[in-house]
C-alpha positions as CSV (number, residue, x, y, z in Angstrom):
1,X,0.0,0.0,0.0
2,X,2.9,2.5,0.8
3,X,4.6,1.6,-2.1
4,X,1.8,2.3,-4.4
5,X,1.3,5.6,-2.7
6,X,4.4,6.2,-3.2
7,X,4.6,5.7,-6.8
8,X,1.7,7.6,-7.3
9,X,2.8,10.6,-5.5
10,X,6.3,9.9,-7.9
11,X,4.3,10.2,-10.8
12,X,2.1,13.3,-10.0
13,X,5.1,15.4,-9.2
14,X,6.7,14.1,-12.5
15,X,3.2,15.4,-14.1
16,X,3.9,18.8,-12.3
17,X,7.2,19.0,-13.3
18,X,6.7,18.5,-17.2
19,X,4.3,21.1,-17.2
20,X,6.2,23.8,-15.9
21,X,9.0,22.8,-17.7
22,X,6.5,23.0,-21.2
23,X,5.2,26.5,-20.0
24,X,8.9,27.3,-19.8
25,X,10.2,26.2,-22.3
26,X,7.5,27.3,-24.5
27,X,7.7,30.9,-22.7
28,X,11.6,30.5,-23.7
29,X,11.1,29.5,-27.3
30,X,8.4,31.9,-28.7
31,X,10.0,35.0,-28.7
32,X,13.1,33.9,-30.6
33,X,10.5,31.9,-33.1
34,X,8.6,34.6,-33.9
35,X,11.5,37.2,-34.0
36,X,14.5,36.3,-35.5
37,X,13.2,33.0,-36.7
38,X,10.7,35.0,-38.6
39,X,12.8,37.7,-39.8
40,X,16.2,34.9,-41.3
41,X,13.4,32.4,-42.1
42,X,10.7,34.0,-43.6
43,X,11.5,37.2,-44.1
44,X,9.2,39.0,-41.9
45,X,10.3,42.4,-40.3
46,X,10.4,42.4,-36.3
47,X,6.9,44.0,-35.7
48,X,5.7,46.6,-33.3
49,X,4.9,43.7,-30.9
50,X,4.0,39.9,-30.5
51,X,0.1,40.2,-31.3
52,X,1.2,41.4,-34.3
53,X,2.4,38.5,-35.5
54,X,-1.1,37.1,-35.8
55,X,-1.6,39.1,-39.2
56,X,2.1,37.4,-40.2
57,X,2.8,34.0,-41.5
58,X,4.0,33.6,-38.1
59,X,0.5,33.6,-36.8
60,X,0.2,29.7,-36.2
61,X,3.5,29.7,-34.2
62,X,2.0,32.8,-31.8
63,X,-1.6,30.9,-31.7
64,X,-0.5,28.1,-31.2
65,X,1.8,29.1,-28.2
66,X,-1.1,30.7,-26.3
67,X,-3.0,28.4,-26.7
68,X,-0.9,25.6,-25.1
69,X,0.6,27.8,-22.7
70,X,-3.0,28.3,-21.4
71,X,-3.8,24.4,-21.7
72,X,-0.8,23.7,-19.2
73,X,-2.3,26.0,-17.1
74,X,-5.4,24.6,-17.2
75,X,-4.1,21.2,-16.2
76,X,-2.2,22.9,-13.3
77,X,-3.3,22.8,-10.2
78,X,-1.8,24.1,-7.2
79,X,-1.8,23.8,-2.9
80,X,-5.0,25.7,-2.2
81,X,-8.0,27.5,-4.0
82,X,-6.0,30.8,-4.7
83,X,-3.7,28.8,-7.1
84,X,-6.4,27.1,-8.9
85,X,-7.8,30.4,-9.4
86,X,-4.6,32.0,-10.5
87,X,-4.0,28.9,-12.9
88,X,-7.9,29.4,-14.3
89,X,-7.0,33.4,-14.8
90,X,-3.9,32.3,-16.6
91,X,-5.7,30.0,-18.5
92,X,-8.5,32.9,-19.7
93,X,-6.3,35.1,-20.3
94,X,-4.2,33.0,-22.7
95,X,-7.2,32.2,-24.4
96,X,-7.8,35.4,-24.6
97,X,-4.4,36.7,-26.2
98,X,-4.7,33.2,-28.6
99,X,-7.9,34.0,-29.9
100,X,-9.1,37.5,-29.5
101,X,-6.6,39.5,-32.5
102,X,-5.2,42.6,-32.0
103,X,-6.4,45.1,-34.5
104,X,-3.6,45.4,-37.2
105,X,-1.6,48.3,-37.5
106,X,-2.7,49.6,-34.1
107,X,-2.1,51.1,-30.8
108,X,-3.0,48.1,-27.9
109,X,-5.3,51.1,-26.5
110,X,-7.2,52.1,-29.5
111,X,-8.3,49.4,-31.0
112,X,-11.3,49.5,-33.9
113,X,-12.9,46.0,-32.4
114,X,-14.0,44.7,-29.5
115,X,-12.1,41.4,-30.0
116,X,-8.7,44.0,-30.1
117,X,-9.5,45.3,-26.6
118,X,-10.3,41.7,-25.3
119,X,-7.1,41.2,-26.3
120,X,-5.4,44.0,-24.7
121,X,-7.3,43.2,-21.7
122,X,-6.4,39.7,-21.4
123,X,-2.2,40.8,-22.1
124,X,-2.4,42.5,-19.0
125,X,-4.1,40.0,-17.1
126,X,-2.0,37.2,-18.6
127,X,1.5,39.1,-17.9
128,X,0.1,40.0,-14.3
129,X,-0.6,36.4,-13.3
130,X,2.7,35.1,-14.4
131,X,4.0,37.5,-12.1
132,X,1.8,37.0,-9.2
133,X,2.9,33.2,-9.3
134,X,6.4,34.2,-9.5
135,X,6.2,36.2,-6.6
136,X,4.0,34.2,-4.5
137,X,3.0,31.1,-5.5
138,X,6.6,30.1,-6.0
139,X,8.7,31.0,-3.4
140,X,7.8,27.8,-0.7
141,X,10.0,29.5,1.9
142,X,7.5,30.4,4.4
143,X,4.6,28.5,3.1
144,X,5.2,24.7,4.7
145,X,4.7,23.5,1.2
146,X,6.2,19.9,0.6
147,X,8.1,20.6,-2.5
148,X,12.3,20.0,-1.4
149,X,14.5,21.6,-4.1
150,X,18.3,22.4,-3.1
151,X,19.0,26.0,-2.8
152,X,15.7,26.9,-2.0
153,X,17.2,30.2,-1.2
154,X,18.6,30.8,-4.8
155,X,15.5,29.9,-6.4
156,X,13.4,31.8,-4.0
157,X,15.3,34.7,-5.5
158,X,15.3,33.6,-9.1
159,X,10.9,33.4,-8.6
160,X,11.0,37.3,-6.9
161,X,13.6,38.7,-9.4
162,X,11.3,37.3,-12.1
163,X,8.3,38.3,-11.0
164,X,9.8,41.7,-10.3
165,X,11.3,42.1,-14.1
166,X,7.8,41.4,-15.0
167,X,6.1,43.7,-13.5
168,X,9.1,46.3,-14.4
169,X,8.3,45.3,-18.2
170,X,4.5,46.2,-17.4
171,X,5.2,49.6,-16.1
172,X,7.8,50.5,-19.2
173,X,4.9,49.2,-21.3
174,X,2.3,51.0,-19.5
175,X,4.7,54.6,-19.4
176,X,4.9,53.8,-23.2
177,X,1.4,53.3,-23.7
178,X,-0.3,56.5,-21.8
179,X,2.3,58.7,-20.4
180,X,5.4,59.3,-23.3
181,X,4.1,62.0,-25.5
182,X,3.8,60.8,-29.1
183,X,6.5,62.0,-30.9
184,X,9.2,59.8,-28.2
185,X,6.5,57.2,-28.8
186,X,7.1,56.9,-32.8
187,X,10.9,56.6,-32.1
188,X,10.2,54.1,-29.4
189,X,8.1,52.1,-32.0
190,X,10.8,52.7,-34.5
191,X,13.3,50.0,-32.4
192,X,10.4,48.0,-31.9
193,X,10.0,48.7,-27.9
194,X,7.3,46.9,-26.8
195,X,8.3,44.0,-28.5
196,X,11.3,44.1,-26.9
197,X,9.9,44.4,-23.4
198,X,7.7,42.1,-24.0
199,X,10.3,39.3,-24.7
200,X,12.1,40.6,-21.6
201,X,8.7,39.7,-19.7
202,X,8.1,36.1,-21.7
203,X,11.6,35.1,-21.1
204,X,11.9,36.5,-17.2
205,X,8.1,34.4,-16.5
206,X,10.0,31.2,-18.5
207,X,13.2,31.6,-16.0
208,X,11.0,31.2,-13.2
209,X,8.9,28.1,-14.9
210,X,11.8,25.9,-16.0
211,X,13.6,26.8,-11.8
212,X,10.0,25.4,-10.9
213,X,10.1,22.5,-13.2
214,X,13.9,21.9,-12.2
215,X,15.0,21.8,-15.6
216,X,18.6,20.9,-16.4
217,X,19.8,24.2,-16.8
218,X,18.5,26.3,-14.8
219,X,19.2,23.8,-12.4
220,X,23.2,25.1,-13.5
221,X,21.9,28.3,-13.4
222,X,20.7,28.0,-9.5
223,X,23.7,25.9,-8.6
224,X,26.2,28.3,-9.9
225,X,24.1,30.9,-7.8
226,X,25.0,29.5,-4.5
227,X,28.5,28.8,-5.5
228,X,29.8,32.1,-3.7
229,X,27.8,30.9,-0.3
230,X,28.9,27.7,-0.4
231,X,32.4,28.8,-0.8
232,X,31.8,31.4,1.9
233,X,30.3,28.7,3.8
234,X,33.1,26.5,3.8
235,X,36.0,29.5,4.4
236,X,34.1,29.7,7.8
237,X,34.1,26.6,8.6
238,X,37.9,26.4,8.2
């Protein structure tokens, strides 16, 4: 009886583990697909920002993307009702992005379609629950969770510093969006900023996924993170 509880407990956390590795590696992967895969591959110009792709031959990659980054969350369920809820939200909102177009050719705020403000609405929501798991689903520090990774205290600070760049991505976005007067606005648009930030965001929400999942490298990654204390650690002790 132990045994098979055992084995089943084994094979949920592998279940757990592939799908934050899949949201992370997907969260990794999509920006450099659609960027400079598009661009050497197919030719298309880096656009104003990832929704824009949709009206690309890129589209299907971007879709696509969303739409299995909000099926993992769908499947993922977390220690108590406020994760399910944040995973649901997630869900929604990459629904949302998937399937709800962003006008072409436009500002995310003034859009011509309902279906482009869904989608502007469900960015935001999407971008802001990646960084409320990042900053406190993740960290199981002070939470009693049952989830033993070594160097808790490295990836602790790889979930807040993500989170954090998130949320820093948001509020250059948002500064973009209502607050730069328009003429800074058409040179920002000229280097392509929000796309930029926005890969900045994907990839800093994919860091904190693939530490989660415990994937081989960022596994280096954390590892190499506590090098210093364990070498401080040690001078102590001698």
């Amino acid at each position: 009886m132990l045994d098979q509880l055992s084995h089943s407990t084994h094979t949920l956390v592998v279940s757990y583990l592939g799908i934050r590795r899949a949201i992370g590696v997907i969260g990794l992967l999509l920006p450099v697909m659609l960027g400079p895969v598009g661009l050497l591959a197919f030719g298309i110009p880096i656009q104003d920002n990832m929704s824009s792709y949709y009206h690309t031959p890129m589209r299907d990659v971007f879709v696509g993307s969303m739409c299995a980054i909000g099926i993992f969350l769908f499947c993922y369920r977390g220690y108590d009702w406020i994760e399910n809820w944040t995973a649901n939200f997630g869900f929604l909102s990459a629904l949302g992005v998937a399937l709800c177009p962003l006008d072409p050719g436009s500002n995310p705020l003034q859009q011509r379609s309902v279906l482009g403000y869904l989608h502007t609405a469900s960015g935001g929501v999407f971008f802001l629950t990646l960084a409320f798991y990042s900053l406190y689903h993740f960290p199981d520090a002070d939470k009693g969770r049952p989830e033993v990774a070594p160097h808790e205290a490295q990836r602790n600070f790889i979930y807040r510093a993500s989170g954090v760049v998130i949320l820093l991505g948001m509020v250059a976005m948002g500064a973009y969006l209502f607050l730069i007067p328009e003429p800074w606005q058409r040179r920002l648009n000229d280097v392509n900023f929000l796309f930029w930030m926005e890969w900045v965001a994907v990839w800093a929400f994919a860091a904190a996924w693939l530490t989660k999942g415990r994937a081989i490298f960022a596994d280096i990654a954390v590892d190499l993170l506590a090098l210093p204390v364990q070498i401080l650690h040690k001078k102590k002790r001698d």
